[in-house]
C-alpha positions in Angstrom: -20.1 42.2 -19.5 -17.9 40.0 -17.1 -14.5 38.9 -19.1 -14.7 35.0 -19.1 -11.6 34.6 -20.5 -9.6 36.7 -17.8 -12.1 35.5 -15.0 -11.4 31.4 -16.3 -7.8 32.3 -16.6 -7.8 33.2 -13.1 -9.7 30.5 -11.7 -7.3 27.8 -13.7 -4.2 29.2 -12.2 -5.9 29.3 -8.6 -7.1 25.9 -8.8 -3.7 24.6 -9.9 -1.7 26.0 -7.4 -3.8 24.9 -4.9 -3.4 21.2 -6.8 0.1 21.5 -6.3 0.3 22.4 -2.8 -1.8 19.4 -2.1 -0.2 17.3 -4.0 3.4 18.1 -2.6 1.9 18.2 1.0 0.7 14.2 0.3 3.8 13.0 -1.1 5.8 14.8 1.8 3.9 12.5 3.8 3.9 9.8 2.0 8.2 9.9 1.9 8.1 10.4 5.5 5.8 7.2 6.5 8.3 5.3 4.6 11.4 6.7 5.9 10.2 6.2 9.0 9.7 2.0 7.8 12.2 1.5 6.0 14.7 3.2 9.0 13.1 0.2 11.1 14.1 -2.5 8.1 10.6 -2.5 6.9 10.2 -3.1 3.0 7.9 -0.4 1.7 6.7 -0.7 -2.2 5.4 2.5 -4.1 2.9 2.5 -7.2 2.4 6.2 -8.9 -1.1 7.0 -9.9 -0.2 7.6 -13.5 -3.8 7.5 -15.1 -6.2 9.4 -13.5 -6.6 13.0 -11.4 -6.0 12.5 -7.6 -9.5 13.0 -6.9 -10.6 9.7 -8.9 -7.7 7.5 -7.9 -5.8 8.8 -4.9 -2.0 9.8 -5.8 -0.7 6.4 -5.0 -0.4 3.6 -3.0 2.1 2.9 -0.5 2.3 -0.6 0.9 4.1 -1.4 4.1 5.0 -4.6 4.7 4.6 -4.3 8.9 2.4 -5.8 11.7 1.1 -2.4 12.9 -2.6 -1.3 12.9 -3.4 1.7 11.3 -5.8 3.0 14.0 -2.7 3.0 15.8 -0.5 5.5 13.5 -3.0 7.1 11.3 -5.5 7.3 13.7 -8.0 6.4 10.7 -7.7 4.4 7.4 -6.3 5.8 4.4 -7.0 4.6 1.0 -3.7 4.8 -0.6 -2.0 3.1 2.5 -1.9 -0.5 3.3 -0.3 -2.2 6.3 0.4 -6.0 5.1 1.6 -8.4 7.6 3.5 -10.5 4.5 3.4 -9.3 0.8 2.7 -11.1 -2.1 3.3 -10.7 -5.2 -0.2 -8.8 -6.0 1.0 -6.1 -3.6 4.3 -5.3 -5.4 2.9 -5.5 -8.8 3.2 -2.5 -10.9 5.3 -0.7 -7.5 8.8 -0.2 -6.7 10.4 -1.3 -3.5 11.2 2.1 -2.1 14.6 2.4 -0.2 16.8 5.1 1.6 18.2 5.9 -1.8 14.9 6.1 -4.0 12.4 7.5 -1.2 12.1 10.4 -3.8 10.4 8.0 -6.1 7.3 8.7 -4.8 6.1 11.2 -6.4 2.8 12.3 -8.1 3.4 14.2 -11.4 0.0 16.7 -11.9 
């Protein structure tokens, strides 16, 4: 008979790592989209995805407050990224205004 216990203890520890090494790979990206903004006096605003697994909510949202197109540096649109021209107060609600100094507040904790 197959050992579930060893075979699900396996599998957890695989799929975790792999979570991880997504995980870090987004928020790498992530920090470096907003170093590149805020290194051309952009204002960039961070809200964590506290409440839900990645796969429901995304592992963020980054907001850049910026008149480029995001066909133009993504090449696509990405869910947890907005370009704003002007940001109200709905887009920094719940985020922090992400800096030089903070950039490794955005983070996703899994």
């Amino acid at each position: 008979m197959i050992d579930f216990k060893a075979l699900w203890k396996e599998t957890r520890e695989f799929v975790h790592s792999r979570e991880n090494e997504i995980a870090a790979k987004y928020v790498q990206f992530l920090r470096e989209l907003a170093r590149h903004y805020i290194s051309n006096d952009k204002r960039v605003f961070f809200r964590e995805n506290k409440y839900v697994h990645y796969g429901e909510g995304g592992f963020g949202w980054l907001t850049i407050e910026c008149d480029d197109d995001e066909y133009e540096v993504l090449g696509e649109p990405v869910a947890d990224i907005s370009f704003v021209q002007k940001l109200d107060e709905r887009d920094m609600k719940g985020s922090i205004e992400i800096t030089a100094k903070n950039v490794e507040a955005i983070k996703y904790e899994t």
